[in-house]
C-alpha positions as CSV (number, residue, x, y, z in Angstrom):
1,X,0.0,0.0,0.0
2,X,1.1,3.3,-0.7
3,X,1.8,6.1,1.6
4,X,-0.3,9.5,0.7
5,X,-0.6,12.7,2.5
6,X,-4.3,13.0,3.5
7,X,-5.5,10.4,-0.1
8,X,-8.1,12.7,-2.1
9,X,-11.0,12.9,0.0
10,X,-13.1,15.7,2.0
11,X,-10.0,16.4,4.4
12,X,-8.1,17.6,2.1
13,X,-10.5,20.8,2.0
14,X,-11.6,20.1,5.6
15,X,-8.1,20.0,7.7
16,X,-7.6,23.8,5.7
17,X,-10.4,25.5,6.5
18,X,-10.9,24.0,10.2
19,X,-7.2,25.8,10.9
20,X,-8.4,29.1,9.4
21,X,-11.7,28.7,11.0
22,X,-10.5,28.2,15.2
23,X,-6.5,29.2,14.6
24,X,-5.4,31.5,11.7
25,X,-8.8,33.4,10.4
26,X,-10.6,33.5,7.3
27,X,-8.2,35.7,5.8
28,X,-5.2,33.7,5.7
29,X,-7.8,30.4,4.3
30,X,-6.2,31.0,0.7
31,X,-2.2,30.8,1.8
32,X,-3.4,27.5,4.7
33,X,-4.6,26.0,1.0
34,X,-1.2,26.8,-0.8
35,X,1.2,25.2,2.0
36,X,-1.1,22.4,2.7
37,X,-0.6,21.7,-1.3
38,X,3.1,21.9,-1.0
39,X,3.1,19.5,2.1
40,X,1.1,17.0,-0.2
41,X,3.4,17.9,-3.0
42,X,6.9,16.9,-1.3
43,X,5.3,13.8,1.2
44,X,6.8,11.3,-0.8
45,X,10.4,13.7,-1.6
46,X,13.5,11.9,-0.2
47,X,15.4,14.3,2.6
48,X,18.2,14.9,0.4
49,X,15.0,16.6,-2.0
């Protein structure tokens, strides 16, 4: 079985907003988005990536 960072499903848009919602604010929703999508981007990178 493969290893995936949160597999395409509802948390994937969940996880972001619940941190802007109780931690970062609304405002901030659109950057949580971008760094979430980098952390899904480089799960799989090797450290010296």
């Amino acid at each position: 079985m493969e290893n995936l960072f949160c597999n395409e499903c509802n948390l994937s848009k969940q996880i972001p907003n619940l941190i802007a919602e109780e931690l970062l604010g609304m405002e901030n929703l659109s950057l949580i988005q971008k760094r979430y999508q980098q952390m899904k981007d480089g799960y799989n990178f090797t450290y010296p990536e």
